[in-house]
Backbone bond lengths (Angstrom), bond angles and torsions (degrees), N, CA, C in turn:
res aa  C-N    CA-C-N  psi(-1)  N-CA   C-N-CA  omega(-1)  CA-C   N-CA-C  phi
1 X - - - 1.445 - - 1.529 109.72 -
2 X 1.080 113.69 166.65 2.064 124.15 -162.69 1.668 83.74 -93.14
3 X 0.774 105.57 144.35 1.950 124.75 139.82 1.693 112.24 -32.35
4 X 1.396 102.18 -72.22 1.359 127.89 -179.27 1.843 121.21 -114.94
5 X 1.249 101.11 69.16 1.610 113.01 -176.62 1.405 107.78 -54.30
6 X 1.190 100.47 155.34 1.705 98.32 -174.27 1.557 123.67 -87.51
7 X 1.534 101.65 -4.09 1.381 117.45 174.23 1.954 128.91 67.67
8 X 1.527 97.72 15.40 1.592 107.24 -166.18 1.548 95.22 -101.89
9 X 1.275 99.90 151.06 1.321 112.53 175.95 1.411 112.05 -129.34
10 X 0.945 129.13 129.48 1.252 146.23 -170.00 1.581 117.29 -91.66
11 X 1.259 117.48 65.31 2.169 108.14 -166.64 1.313 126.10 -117.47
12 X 1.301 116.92 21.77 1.508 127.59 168.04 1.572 124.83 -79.25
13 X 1.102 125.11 122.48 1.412 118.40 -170.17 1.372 109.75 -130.74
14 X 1.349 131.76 130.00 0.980 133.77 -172.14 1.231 132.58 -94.53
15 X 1.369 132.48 144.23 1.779 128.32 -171.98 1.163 116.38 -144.03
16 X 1.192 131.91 150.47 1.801 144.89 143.23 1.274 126.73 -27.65
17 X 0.810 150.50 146.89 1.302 133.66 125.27 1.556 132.16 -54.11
18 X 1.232 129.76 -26.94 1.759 141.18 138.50 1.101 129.09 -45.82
19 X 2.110 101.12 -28.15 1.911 88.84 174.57 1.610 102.91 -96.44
20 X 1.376 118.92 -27.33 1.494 108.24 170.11 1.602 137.88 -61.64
21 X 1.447 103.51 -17.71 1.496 124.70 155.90 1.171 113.53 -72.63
22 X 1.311 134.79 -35.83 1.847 136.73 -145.70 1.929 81.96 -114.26
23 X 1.082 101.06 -14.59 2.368 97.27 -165.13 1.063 87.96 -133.07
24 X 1.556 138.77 86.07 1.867 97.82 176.87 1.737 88.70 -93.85
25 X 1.413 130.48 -4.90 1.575 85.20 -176.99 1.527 95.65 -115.46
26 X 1.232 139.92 68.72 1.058 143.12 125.81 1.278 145.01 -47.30
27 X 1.416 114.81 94.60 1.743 129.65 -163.96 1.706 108.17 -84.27
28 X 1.332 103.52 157.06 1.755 109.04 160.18 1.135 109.96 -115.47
29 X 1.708 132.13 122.00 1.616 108.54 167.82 1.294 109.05 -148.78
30 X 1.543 110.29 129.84 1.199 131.84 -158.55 1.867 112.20 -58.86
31 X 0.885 153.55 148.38 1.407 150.97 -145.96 1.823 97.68 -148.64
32 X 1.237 97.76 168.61 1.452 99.83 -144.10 2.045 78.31 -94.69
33 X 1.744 103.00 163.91 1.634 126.67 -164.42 1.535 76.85 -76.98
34 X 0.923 126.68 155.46 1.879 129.29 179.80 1.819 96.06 -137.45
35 X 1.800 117.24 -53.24 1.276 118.51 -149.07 1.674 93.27 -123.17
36 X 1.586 108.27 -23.20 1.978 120.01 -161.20 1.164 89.34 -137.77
37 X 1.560 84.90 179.72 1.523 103.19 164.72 1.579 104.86 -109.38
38 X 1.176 122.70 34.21 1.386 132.17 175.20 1.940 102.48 -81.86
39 X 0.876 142.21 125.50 1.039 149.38 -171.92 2.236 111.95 -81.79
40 X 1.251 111.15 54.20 1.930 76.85 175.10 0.962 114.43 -45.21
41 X 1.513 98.86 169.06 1.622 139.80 172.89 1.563 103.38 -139.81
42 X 1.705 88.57 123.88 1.367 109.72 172.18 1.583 115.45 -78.24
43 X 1.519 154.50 109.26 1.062 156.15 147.96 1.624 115.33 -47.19
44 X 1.242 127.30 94.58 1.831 137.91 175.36 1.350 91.10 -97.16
45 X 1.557 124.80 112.82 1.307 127.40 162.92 1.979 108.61 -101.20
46 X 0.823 95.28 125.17 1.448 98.71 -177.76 1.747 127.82 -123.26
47 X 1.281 113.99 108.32 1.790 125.02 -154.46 1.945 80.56 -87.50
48 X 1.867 88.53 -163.25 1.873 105.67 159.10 1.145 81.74 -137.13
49 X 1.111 111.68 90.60 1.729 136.19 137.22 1.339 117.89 -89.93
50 X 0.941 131.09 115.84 1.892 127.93 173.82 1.242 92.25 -51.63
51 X 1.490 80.17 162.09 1.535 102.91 170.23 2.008 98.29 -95.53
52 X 1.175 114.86 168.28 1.387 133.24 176.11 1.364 112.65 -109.11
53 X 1.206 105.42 137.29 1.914 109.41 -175.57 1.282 92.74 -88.52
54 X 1.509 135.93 111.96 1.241 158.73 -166.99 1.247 104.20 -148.04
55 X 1.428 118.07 127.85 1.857 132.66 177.62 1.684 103.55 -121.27
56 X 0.982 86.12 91.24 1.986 92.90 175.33 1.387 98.95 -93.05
57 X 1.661 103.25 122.01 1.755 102.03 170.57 1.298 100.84 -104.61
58 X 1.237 115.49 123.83 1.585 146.59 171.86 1.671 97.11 -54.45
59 X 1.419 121.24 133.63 1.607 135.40 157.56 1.366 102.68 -36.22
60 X 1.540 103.60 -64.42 1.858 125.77 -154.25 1.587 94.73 -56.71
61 X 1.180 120.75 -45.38 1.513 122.93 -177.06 1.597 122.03 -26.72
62 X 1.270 107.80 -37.89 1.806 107.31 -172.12 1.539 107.37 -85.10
63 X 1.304 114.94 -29.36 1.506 134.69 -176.85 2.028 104.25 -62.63
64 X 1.256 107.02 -25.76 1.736 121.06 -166.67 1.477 106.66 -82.67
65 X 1.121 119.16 140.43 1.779 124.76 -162.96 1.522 100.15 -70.58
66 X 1.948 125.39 -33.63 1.362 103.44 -155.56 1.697 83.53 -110.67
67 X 1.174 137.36 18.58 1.618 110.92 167.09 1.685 117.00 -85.85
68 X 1.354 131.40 6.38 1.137 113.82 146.58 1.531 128.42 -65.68
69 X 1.366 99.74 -33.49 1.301 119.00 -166.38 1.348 115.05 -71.53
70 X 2.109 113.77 -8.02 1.351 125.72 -170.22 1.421 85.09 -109.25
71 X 1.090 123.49 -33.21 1.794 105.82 -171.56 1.630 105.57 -93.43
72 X 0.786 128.40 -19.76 1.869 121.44 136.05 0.985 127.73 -16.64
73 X 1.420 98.19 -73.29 1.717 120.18 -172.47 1.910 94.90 -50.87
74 X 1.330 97.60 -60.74 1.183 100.72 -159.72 1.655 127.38 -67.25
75 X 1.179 111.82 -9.01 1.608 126.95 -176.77 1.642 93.42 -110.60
76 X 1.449 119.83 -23.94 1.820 100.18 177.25 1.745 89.41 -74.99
77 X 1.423 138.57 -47.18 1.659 111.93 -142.48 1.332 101.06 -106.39
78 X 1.446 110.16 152.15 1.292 155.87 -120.70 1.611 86.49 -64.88
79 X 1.520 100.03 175.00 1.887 103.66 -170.10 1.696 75.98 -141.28
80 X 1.374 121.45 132.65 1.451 132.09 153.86 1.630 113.41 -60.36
81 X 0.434 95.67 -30.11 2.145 92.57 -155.67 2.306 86.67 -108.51
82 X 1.236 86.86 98.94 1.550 87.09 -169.29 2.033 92.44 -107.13
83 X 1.208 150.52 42.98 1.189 153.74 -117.09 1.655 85.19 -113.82
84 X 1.302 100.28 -45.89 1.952 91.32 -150.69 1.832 73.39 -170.66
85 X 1.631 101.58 173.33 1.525 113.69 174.20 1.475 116.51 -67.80
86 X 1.149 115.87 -43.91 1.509 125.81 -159.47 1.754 78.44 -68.35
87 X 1.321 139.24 -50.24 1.690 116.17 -168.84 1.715 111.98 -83.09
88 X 1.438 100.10 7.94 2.107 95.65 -172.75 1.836 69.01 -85.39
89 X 1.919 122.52 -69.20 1.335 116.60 -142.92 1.616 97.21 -59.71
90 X 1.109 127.92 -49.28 1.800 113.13 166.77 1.942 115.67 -18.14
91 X 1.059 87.23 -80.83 1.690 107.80 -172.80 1.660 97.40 -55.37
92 X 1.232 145.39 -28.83 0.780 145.95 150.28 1.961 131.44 -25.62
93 X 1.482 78.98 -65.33 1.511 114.85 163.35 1.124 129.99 -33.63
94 X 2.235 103.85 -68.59 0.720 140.97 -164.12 2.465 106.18 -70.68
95 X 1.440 98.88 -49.01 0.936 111.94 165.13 1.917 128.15 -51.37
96 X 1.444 107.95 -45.14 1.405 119.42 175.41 1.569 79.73 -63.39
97 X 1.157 123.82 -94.92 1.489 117.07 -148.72 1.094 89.91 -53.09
98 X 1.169 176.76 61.91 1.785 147.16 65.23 1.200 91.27 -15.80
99 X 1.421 110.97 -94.97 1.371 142.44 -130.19 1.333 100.13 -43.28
100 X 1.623 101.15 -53.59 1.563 119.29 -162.37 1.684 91.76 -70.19
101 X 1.183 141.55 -23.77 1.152 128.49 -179.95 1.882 105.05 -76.31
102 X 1.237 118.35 -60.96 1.186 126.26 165.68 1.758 97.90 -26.69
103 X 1.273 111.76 -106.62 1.166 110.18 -174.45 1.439 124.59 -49.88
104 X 1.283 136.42 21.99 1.764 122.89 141.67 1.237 100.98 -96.02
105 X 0.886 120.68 1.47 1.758 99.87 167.12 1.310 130.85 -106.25
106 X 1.505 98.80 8.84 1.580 112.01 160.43 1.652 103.75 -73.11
107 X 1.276 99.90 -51.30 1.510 108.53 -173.82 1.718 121.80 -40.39
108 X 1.294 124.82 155.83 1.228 130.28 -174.12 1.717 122.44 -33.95
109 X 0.858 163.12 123.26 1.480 158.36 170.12 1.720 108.65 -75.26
110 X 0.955 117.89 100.24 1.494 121.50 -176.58 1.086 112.11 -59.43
111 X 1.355 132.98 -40.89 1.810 132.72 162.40 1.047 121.93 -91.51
112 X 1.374 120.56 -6.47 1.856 108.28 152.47 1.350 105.72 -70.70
113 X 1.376 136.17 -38.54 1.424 138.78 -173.86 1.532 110.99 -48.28
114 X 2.021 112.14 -41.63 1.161 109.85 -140.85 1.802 79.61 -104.24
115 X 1.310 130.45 -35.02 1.468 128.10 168.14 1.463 105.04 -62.97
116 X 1.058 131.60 -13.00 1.939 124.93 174.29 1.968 98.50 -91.44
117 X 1.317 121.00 -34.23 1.189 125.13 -158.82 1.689 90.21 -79.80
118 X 1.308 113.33 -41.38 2.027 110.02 179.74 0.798 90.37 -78.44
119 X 1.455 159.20 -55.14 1.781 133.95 -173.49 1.220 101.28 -41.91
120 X 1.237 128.94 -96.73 1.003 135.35 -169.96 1.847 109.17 -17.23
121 X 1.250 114.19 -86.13 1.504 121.36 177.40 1.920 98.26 -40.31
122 X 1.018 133.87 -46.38 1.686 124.91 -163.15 1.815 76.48 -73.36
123 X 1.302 125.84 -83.40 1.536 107.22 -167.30 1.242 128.91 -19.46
124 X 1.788 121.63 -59.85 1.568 131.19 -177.66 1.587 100.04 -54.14
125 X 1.414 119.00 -40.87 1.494 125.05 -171.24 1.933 100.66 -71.20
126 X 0.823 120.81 -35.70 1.342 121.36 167.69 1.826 114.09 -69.48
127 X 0.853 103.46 -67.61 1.351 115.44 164.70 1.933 115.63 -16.16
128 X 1.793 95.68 -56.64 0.983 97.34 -159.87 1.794 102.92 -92.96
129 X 1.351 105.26 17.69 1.586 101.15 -171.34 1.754 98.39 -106.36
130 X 1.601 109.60 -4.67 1.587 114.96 177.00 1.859 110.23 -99.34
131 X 1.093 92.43 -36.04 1.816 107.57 177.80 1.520 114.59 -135.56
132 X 1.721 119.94 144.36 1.401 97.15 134.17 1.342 175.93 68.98
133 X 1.182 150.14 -10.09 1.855 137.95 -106.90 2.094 76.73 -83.59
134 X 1.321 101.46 170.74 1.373 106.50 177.49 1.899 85.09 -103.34
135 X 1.251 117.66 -169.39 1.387 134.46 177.79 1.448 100.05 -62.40
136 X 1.432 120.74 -87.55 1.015 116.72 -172.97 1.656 145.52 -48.10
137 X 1.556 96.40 -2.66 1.646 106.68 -178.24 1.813 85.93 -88.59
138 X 1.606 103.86 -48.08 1.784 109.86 -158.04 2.102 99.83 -36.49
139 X 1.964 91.91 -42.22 1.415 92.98 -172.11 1.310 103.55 -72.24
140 X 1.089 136.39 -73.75 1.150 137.06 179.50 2.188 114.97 -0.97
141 X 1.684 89.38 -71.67 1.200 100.75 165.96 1.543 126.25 -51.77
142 X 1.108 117.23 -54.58 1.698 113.45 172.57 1.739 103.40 -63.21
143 X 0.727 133.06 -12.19 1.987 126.60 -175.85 1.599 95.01 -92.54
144 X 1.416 128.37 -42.72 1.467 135.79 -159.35 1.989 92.98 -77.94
145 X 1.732 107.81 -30.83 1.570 106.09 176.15 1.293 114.55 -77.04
146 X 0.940 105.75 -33.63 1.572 119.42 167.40 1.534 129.19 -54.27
147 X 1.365 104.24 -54.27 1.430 111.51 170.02 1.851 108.34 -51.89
148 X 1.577 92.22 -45.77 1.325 104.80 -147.63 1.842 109.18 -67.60
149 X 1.204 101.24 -5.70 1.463 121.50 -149.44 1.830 84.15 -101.32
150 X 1.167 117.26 -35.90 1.645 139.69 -165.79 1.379 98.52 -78.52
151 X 1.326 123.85 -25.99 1.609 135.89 174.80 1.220 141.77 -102.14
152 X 1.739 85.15 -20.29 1.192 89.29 144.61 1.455 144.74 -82.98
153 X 1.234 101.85 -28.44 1.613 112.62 -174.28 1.825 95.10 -76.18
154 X 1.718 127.46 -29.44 1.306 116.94 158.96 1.681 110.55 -45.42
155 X 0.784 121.57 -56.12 1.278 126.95 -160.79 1.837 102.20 -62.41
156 X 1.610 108.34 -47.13 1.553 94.49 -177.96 1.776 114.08 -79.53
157 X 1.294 110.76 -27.55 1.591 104.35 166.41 1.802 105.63 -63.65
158 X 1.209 140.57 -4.26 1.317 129.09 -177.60 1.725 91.85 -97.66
159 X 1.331 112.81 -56.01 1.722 101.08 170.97 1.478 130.81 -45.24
160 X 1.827 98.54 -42.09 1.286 98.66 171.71 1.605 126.57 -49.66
161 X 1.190 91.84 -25.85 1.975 88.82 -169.39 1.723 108.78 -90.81
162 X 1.902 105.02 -7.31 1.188 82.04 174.64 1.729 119.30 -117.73
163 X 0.957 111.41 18.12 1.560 131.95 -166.51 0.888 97.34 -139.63
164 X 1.857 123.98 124.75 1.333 134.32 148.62 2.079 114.37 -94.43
165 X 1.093 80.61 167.88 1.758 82.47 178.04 1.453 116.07 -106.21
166 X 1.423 130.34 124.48 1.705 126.02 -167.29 1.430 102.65 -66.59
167 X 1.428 104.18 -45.66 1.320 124.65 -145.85 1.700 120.45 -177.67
168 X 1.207 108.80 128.57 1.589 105.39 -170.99 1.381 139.01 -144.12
169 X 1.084 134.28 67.81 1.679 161.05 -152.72 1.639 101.05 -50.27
170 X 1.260 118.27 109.30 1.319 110.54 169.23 1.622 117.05 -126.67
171 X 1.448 114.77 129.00 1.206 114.75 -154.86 1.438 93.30 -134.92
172 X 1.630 101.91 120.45 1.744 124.14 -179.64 1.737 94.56 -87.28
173 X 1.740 97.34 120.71 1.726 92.91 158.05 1.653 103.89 -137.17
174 X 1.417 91.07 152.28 1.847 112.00 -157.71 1.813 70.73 -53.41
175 X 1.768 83.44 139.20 1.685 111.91 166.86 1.902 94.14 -79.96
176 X 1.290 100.59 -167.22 1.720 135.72 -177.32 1.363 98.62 -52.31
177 X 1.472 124.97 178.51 1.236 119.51 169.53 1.491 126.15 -114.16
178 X 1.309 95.48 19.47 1.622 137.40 -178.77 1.493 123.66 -108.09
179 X 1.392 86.46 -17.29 1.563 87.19 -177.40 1.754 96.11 -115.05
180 X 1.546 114.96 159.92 1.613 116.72 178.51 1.444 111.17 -72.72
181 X 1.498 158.64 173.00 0.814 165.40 123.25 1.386 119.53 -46.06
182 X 1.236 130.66 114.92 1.743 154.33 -153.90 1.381 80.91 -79.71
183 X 1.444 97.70 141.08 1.692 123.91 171.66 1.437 108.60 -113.26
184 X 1.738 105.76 95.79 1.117 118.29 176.63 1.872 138.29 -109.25
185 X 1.188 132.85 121.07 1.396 133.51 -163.31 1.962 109.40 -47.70
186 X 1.572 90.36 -17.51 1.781 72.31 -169.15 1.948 85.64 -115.13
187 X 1.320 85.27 167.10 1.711 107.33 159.25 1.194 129.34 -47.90
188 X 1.280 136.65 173.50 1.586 142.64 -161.44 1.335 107.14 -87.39
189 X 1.521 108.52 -29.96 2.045 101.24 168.18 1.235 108.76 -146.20
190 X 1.308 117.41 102.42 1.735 112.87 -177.51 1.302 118.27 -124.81
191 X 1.433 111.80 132.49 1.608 107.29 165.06 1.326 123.01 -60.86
192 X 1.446 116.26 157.49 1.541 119.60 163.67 1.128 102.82 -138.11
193 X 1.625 136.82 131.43 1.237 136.80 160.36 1.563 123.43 -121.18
C-alpha cells in the first residue's frame, strides 16, 4: 500500500442493451485489495437456466467425522417400493444420497468463506483509507490474506479436478507506457493444448 494513496475509485461499468436482456441478473462487486490498492471486481453473470439434479461425491467426504453417520441414517430408513431386492438396494441408494446431499450442505461453503474473507479485508481496506490501522487490525488483516490466499488455491485445485482445458490462446499485448513490461517464459502468441 502507498503512504499517500490516491483515494480514486473507479465504479462505472458498462452494458448493452442485449446483455441486460440475455443477463438480467448480472452483478458487479468490488473484492477486497489482497496484493495493491487496485480494487477487483468480481463479474456474477446470471441467466434462467435450471439448475440440474447432479450428486457429486467429494473424495474428502469419507476422511470427515459425520459422513458415516449420514450413510447410516440413510441405509437404516425405510425404502417405499419394497417389490423384490433389486428395488429395496435402489431405494437404498436413493436414500444415502439424500442424506449425503442433506448433510454436505451443512458442511463448509468454499465461496461463502472466500466472499466473507473480501468483506472483511475490503472493510479493514476502507477503514484504513479514513484512519491509520492500529497494530493489531494491520495483523489481523495480513493473517485474514493469508488464510484467504490458502482458499483460494483450495478452490482452484477443486476446479482443477473438474474442468479440463481443450485448448487455450494466449496473447501478450504491450501494457501502458507507465507500466514495465512482464517477464514472461513463453512467446508473444502461443498455443497450449
Amino acid at each position: 500500500m502507498q503512504n499517500d494513496p490516491l483515494l480514486e475509485q473507479l465504479d462505472w461499468f458498462f452494458t448493452s442493451v442485449n446483455w441486460t436482456v440475455d443477463y438480467p441478473n448480472t452483478l458487479v462487486l468490488p473484492l477486497a485489495k489482497i496484493t495493491s490498492d487496485h480494487i477487483p471486481c468480481k463479474v456474477m453473470i446470471g441467466t434462467r437456466v435450471p439448475k440440474s439434479n447432479l450428486f457429486r461425491f467429494e473424495n474428502f467426504w469419507p476422511n470427515h467425522p459425520g459422513f458415516l453417520g449420514a450413510v447410516q441414517r440413510g441405509l437404516a430408513s425405510a425404502v417405499r417400493n419394497q417389490r423384490d431386492s433389486a428395488s429395496i438396494v435402489a431405494g437404498k441408494i436413493k436414500n444415502v444420497w439424500y442424506e449425503l446431499k442433506v448433510w454436505s450442505r451443512k458442511l463448509s461453503n468454499l465461496s461463502r468463506l472466500i466472499d466473507n474473507y473480501n468483506k472483511v479485508i475490503f472493510f479493514l481496506d476502507d477503514l484504513e483509507d479514513h484512519r491509520v490501522l492500529q497494530t493489531l487490525e494491520r495483523n489481523f488483516r495480513s493473517l485474514i490474506k493469508e488464510h484467504l490466499q490458502t482458499l483460494l488455491k483450495f478452490k482452484t485445485e477443486y476446479w482443477r479436478k473438474r474442468h479440463t482445458v481443450k485448448g487455450l490462446n494466449l496473447v501478450m499485448r504491450a501494457p501502458s507506457s507507465f507500466m514495465p513490461w512482464p517477464q514472461y517464459p513463453f512467446e508473444e502468441t502461443q498455443s497450449l493444448s
